[in-house]
TORPA-4810 file (N, C-alpha, C, O; in nm, 3 decimals):
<nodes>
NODE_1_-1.659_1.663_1.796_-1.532_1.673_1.726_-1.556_1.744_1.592_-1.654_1.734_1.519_X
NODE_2_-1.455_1.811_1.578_-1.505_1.923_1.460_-1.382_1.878_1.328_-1.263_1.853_1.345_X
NODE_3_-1.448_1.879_1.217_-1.341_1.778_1.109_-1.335_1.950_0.988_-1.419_2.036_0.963_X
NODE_4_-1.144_1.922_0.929_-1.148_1.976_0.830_-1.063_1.951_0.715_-0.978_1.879_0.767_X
NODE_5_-1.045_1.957_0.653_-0.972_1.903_0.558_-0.910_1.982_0.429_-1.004_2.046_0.382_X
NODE_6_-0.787_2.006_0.347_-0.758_2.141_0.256_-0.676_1.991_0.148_-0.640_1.882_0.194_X
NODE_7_-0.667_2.030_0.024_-0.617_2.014_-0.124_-0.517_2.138_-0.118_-0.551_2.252_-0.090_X
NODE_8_-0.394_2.099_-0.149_-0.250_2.142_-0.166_-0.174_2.068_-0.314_-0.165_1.947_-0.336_X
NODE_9_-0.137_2.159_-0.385_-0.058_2.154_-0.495_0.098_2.163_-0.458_0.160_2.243_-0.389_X
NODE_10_0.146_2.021_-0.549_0.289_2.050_-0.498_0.375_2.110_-0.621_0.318_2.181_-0.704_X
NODE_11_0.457_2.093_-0.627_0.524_2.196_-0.755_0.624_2.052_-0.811_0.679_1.966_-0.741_X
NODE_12_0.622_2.065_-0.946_0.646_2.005_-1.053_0.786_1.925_-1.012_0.885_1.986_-0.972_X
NODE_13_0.781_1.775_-1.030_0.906_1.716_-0.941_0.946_1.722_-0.806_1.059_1.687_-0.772_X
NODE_14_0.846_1.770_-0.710_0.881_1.763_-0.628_0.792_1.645_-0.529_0.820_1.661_-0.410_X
NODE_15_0.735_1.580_-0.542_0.630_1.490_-0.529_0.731_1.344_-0.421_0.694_1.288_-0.318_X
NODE_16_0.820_1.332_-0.477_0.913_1.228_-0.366_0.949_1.329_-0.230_0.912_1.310_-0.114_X
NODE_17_1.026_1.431_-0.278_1.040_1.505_-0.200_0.978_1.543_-0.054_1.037_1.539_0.054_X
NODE_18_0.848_1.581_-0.079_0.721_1.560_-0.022_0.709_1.445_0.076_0.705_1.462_0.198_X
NODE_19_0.704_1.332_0.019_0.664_1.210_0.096_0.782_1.207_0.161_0.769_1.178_0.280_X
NODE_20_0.905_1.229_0.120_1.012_1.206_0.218_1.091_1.306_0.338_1.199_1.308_0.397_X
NODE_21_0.958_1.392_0.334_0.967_1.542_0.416_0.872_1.434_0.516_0.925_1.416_0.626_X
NODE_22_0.761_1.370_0.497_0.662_1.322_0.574_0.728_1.203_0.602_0.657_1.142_0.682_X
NODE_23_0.814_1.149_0.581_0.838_1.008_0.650_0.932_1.051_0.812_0.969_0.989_0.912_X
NODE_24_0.938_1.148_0.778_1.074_1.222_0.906_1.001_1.397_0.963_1.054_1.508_0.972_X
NODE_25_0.878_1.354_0.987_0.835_1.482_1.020_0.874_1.539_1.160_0.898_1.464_1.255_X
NODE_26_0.878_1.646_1.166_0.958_1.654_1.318_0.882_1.606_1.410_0.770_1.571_1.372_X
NODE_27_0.909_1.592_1.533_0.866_1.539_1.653_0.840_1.635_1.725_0.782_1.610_1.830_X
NODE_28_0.863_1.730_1.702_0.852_1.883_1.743_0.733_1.948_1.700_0.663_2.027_1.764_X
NODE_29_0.714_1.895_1.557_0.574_1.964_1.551_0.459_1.854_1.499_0.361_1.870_1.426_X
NODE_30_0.508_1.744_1.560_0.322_1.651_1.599_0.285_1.712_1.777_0.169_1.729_1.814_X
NODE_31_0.395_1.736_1.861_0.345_1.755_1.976_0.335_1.921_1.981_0.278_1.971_2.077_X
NODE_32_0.383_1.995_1.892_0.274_2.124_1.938_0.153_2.109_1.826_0.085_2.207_1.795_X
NODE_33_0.138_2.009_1.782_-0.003_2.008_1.702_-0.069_1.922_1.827_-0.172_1.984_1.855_X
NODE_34_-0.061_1.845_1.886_-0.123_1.803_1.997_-0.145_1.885_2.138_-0.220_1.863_2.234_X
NODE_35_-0.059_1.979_2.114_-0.053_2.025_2.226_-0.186_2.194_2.166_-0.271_2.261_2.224_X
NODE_36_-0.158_2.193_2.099_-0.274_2.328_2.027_-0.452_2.246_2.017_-0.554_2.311_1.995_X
NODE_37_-0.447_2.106_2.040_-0.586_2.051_2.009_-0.609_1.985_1.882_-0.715_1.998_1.821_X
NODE_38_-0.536_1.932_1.853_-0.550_1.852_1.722_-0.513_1.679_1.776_-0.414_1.627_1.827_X
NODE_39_-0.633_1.634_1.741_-0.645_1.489_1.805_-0.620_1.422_1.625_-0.584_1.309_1.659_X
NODE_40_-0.617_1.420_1.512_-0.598_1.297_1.426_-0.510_1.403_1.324_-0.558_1.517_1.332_X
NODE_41_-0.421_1.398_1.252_-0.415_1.419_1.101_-0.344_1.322_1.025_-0.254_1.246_1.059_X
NODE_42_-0.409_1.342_0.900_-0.358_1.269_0.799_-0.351_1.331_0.675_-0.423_1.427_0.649_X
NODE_43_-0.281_1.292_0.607_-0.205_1.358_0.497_-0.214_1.234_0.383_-0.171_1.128_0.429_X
NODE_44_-0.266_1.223_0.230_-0.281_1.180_0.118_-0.200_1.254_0.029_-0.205_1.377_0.032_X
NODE_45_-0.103_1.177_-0.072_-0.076_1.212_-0.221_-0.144_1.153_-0.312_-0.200_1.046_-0.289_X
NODE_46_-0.153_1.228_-0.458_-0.180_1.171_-0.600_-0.080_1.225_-0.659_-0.040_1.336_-0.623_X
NODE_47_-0.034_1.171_-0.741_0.077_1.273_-0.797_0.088_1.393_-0.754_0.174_1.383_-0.667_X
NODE_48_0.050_1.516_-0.759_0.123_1.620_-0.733_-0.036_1.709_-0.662_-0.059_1.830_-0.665_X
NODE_49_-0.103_1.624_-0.618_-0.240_1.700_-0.530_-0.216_1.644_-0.426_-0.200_1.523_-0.438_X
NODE_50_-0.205_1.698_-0.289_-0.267_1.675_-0.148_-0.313_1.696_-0.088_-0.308_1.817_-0.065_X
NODE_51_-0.407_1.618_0.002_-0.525_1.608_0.058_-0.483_1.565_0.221_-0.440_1.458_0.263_X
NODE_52_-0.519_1.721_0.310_-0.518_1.709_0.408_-0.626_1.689_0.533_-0.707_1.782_0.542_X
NODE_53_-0.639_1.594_0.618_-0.719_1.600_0.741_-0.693_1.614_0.819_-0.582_1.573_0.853_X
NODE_54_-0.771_1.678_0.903_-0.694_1.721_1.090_-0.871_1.722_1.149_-0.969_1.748_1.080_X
NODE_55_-0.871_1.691_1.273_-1.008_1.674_1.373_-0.923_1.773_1.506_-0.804_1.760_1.535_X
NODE_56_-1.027_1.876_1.576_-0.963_1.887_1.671_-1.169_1.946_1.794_-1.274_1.986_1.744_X
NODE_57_-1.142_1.926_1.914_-1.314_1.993_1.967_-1.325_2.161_1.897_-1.431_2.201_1.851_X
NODE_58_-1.207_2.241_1.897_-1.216_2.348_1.848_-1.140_2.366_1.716_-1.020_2.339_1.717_X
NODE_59_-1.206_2.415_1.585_-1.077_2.335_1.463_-0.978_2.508_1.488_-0.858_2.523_1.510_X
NODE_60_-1.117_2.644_1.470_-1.032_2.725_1.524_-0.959_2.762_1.575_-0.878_2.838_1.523_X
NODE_61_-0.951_2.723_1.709_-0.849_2.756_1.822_-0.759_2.680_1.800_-0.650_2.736_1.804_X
NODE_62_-0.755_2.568_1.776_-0.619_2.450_1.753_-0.527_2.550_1.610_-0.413_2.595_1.607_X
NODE_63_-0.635_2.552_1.514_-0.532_2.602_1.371_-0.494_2.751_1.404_-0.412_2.813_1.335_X
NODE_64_-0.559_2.807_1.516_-0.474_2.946_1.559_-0.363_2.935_1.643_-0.253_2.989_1.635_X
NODE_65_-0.401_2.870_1.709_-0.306_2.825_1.818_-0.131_2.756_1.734_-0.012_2.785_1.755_X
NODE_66_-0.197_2.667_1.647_-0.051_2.635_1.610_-0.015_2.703_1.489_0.089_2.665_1.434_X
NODE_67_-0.082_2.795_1.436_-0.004_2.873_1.336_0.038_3.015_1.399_0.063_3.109_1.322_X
NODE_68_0.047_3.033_1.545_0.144_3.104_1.589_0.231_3.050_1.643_0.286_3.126_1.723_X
NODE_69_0.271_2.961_1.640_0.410_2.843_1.693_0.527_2.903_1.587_0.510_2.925_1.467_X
NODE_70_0.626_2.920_1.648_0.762_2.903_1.577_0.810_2.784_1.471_0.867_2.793_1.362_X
NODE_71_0.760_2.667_1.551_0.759_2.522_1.467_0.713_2.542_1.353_0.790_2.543_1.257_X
NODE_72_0.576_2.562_1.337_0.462_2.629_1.216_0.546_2.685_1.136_0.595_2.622_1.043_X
NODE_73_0.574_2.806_1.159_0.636_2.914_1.059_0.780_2.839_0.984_0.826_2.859_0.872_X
NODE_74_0.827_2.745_1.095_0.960_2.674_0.997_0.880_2.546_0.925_0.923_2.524_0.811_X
NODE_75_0.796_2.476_0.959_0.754_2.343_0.851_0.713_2.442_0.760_0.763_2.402_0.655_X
NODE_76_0.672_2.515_0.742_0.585_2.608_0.634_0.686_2.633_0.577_0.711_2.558_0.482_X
NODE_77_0.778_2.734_0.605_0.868_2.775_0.519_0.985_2.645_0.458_1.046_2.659_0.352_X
NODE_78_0.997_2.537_0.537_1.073_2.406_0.428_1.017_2.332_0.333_1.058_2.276_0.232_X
NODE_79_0.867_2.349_0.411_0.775_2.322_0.241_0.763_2.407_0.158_0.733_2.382_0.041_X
NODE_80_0.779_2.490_0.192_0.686_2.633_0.052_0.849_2.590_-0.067_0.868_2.658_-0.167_X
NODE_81_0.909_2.519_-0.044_1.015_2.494_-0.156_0.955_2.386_-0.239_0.998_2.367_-0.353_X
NODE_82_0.852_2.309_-0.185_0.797_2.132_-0.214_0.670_2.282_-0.293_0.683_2.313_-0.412_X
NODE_83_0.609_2.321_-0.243_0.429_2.307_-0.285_0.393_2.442_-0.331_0.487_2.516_-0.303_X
NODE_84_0.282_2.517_-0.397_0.267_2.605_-0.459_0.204_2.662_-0.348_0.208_2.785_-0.349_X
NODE_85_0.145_2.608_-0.248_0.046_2.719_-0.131_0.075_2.651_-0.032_0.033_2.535_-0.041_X
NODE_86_0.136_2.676_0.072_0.116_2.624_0.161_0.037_2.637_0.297_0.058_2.597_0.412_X
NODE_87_-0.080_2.722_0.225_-0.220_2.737_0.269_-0.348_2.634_0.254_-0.436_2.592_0.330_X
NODE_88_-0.310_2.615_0.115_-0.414_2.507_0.060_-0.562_2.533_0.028_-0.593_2.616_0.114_X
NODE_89_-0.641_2.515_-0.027_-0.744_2.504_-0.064_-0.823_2.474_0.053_-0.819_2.351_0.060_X
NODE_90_-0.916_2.532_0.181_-1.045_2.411_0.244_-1.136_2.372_0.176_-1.182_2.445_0.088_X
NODE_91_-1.187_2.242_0.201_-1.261_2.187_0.138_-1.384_2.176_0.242_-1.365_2.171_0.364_X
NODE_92_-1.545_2.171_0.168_-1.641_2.212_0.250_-1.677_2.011_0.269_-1.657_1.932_0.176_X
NODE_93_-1.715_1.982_0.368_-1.770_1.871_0.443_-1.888_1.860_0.370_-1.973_1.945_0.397_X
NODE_94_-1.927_1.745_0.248_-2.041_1.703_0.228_-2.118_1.598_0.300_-2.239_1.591_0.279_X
NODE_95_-2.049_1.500_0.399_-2.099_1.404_0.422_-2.000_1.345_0.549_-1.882_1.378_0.543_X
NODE_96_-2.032_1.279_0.638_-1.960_1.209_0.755_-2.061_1.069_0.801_-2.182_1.051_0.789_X
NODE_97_-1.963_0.992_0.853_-2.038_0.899_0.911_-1.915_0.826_1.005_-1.803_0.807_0.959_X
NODE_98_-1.950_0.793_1.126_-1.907_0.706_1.237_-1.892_0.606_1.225_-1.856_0.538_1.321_X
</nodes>
């Protein structure tokens, strides 16, 4: 299983916003994230930093796979109003354990 994880900036007041985009995420796009190869994600706030995880056997093919989805291109574009990138920062894997 291949792990990755990105730091996302949200934009100034928009921080409820955010969490309440994630309490009602579509249903539409957890199953083409399942359906592209993504077996876990999770999503962290601090005030206005977030910290994303996703696991998938291929992290490539899954994050190609669903960033040519239609779904993709619309969660992206209803956030890019919440967050400054909605690319995010990757962050490099120092350490894992089972």
């Amino acid at each position: 299983m291949q792990r990755a994880a990105w730091m996302y900036a949200l934009k100034r007041g928009k921080e409820q916003a955010y969490k309440d985009a994630h309490s009602r995420v579509w249903p539409e796009l957890i199953e083409a994230a399942n359906a592209a190869g993504l077996k876990n994600q999770t999503v962290y706030v601090q005030g206005s930093t977030v910290f994303a995880y996703t696991e998938a056997e291929d992290l490539d093919i899954a994050l190609k796979q669903l960033g040519s989805m239609d779904i993709t291109r619309r969660w992206n574009e209803a956030m890019s109003d919440l967050m400054e990138d909605v690319e995010g920062v990757p962050l490099a894997e120092v350490f894992h354990f089972d």
